[in-house]
Residue, then its C-alpha position, 0 to 999 in steps of 0.5 A: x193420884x189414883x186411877x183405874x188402870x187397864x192391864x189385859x183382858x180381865x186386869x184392872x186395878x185402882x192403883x197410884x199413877x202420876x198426876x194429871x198435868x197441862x201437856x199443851x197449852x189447849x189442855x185443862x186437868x180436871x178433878x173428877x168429881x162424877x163419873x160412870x161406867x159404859x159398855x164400851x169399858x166392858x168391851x175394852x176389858x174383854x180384850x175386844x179394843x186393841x188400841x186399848x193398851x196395858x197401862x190406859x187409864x179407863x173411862x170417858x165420861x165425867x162431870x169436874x172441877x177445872x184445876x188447871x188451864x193451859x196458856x192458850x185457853x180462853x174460854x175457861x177458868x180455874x174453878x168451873x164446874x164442867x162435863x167432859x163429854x165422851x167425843x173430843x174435837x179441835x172444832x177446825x179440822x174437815x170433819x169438825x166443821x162438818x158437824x162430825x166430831x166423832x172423826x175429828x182428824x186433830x185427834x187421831x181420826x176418833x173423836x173417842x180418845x178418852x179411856x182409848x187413845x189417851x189416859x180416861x176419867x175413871x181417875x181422881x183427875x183428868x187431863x182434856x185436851x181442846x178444851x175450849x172446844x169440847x168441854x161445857x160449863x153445867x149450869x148450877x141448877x143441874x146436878x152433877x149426876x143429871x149432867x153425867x148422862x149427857x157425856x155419852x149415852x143420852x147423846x148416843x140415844x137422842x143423836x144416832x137413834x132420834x135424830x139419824x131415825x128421823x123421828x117425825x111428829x106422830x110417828x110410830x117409834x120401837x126401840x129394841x133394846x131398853x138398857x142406858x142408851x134405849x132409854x135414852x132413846x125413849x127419854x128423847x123421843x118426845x122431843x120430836x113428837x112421836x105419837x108412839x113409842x114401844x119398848x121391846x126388851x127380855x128384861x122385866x125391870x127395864x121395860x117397867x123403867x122405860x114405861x117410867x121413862x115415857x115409852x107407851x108399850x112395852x113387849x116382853x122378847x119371846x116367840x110373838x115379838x114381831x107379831x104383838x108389836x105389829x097388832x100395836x100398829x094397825x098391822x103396818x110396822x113402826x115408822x123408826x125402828x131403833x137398835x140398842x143392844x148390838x147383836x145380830x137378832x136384834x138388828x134383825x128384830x128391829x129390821x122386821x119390825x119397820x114399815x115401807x118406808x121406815x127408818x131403821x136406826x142402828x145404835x148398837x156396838x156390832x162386834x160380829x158381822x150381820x147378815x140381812x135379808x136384803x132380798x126381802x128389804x130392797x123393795x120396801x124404801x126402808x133406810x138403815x142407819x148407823x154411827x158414832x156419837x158426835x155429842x154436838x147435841x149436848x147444849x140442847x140437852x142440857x137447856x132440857x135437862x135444866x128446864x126439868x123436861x128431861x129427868x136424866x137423873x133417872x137413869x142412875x140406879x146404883x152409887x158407889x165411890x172410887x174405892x168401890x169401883x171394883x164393885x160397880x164394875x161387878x153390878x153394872x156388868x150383871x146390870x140385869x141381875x142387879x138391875x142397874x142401868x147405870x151407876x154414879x161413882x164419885x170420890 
């Protein structure tokens, strides 16, 4: 089979590679009939994720056809169309049963495997391990492309930005940062009544798509950030502020954008440390956030997916096939210039 193989800081090639096969009896191979790409890949290709080794298969995300099924699987067959979601877990170990797959223990201590510790899914079949308790079957009324957002970066958005942001009905929401996991964010929002949302990003593009994608105000980066999202607000601050980008200025932005009270939701990969300024923060019973995906809300999200209340094919903006994978890592990895948000690869 073929498979994108990481070889070093900027080396990567599509290249033949040895079939995915059962190695356990919890295992299935699945044909790769959808994926995409994440930050996280770009993040493994400049060399910023060790574990990451010479001859890795990358990526972890993809929608597929069951090809094969190990002897202890009972839960599927042969044929079923599944999402193979980011986060892999036994379902038994301490944290698994905690509802925080993310450090399943059975599997390395991260549930992120895929594209890190094992082979990943930007191949034309993978093999994934606990089967039974980390895939899940699409419904035939959802499209493989609205299915392939929910392997990582709507979990991402609605679990580590709503739902640790504690998004209540009327609420005030910023979301700093509208690329794929910010307008997951925005997208999910809704879910839980906010009366507000307001996108805060540098790029033009993606604020429009995030007013697409049900934000209520968009505010372009820039001297008065803080000022014209605080005039929205009464002069008050938002209840949750959300971090989407991963840099030290826009934890800040987001940090001074929240009320007393407030929740700040961290969602951003912080490769450099952040200095906050605690001594003005301590005294405003602000809550700071922060995590990796545990991707245990995919079955609500695909009810709202299939019931056409989350419109997840929206966030598809370029397509390519596996031979062209060279050419979407090159669009998505200059997503601004290209305006991408995220890009569908498929055979």
């Amino acid at each position: 089979m073929k498979a994108l193989v990481y070889h070093g800081p900027d080396d990567k090639a599509w290249e033949d590679v040895p079939d995915a096969a059962v190695q356990d009896p919890t295992d299935v191979v699945v044909r790769v009939d959808t994926t995409t790409i994440c930050g996280t890949d770009l993040h493994i290709l400049q060399g910023d994720v060790p574990a990451v080794t010479d001859g890795r298969i990358l990526g972890h995300e993809a929608v597929g056809t069951i090809t094969a099924v190990g002897d202890a699987v009972s839960g599927f067959a042969v044929g079923d169309r599944v999402l193979v979601p980011a986060i892999t877990k036994c379902g038994r170990c301490e944290y698994c049963q905690r509802g925080m797959p993310s450090h399943c223990q059975t599997v390395g201590g991260i549930g992120w495997i895929f594209g890190h510790l094992i082979d990943g899914t930007q191949a034309e079949f993978v093999r994934v391990p606990y089967a039974d308790t980390s895939l899940y079957k699409v419904p035939e009324s959802v499209s493989d492309e609205q299915a392939i957002f929910l392997a990582d970066s709507l979990p991402t958005g609605y679990e580590v930005g709503v739902l640790a942001g504690r998004v209540r009905p009327g609420d005030t929401v910023a979301v700093v940062g509208a690329g794929a996991v910010g307008l997951s964010a925005v997208l999910t929002t809704g879910l839980w009544g906010a009366s507000r949302v307001i996108a805060i990003d540098s790029n033009k593009f993606r604020l429009e798509k995030a007013l697409e994608f049900g934000a209520t105000d968009a505010v372009e980066v820039g001297p008065g950030t803080v000022g014209d999202v605080t005039a929205l607000t009464d002069g008050l601050g938002v209840d949750v502020a959300i971090e989407a980008v991963g840099y030290p200025e826009t934890l800040l932005t987001a940090a001074s954008l929240v009320r007393p009270g407030g929740t700040i939701a961290n969602v951003g990969v912080h490769g450099t440390p952040v200095e906050l300024p605690m001594q003005d923060m301590w005294i405003s019973n602000v809550t700071l956030t922060m995590g990796l995906v545990d991707t245990v809300s995919i079955p609500t999200l695909l009810k709202m997916v299939a019931s056409g209340r989350i419109p997840a094919e929206k966030m598809g903006t370029h397509r390519f096939t596996f031979d062209q994978i060279d050419e979407a890592y090159d669009v998505f990895k200059n997503a601004a210039a290209n305006q991408a948000l995220k890009v569908v690869i498929t055979p």
